[in-house]
N, C-alpha and C positions, 0 to 999 in steps of 0.2 A: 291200118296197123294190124301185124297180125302176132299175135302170140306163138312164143316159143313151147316146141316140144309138146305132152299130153294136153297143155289147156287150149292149143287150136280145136281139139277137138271137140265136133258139137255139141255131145252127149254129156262134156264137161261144164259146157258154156250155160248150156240149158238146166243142168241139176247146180248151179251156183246161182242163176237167174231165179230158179222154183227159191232155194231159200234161201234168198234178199226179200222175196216177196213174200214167202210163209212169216221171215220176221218181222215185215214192215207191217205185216196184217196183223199179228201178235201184240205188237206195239201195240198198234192203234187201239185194238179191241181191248186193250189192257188200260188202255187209261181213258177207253168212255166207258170203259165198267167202273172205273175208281170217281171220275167225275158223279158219273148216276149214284153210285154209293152218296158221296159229299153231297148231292143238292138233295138224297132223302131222307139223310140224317139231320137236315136242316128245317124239315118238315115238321110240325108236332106229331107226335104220337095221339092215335087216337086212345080217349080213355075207355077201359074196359071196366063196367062195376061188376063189384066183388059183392056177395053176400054179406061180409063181415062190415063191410062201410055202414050197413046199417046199426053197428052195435056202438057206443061210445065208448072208445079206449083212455084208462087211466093216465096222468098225469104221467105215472114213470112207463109205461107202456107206448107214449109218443114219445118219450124221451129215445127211448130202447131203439125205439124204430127210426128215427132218426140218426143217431148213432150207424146202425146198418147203414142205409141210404148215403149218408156223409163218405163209407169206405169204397161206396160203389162208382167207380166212375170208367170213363171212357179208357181205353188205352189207345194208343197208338193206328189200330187196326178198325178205329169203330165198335170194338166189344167189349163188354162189361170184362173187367178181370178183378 
């Protein structure tokens, strides 16, 4: 079967062939980057100590900071918003 008019032509056949394949490879690479994202976010974090851990914080001072923490959370994209 052969196509009508300019898409017989190679040079057409072939730069529509290149990207089918530039976006199938797009694809691909695009969602085992999101997968690798999901299975590292699933990982714990490792803990970093801080200086201050050493000092005991007052009663409204973990309040306070909890507070923070509570507004923090994931969005959509994996990052703190």
């Amino acid at each position: 079967m052969t196509l009508p008019g300019q898409f017989s032509d190679p040079r057409v056949i072939t730069l529509v062939g290149l990207l089918a394949v530039t976006a199938a490879t797009w694809v691909v690479l695009g969602l085992h980057r999101a997968r690798a994202r999901r299975e590292c976010s699933r990982a714990p974090l490792e803990r970093v100590w801080h200086p201050q851990e050493t000092i005991e914080l007052t009663a409204d001072e973990e309040r306070a900071f909890g507070q923070v923490v509570s507004h923090l959370s994931l969005g959509s994209a994996g990052r703190i918003r």
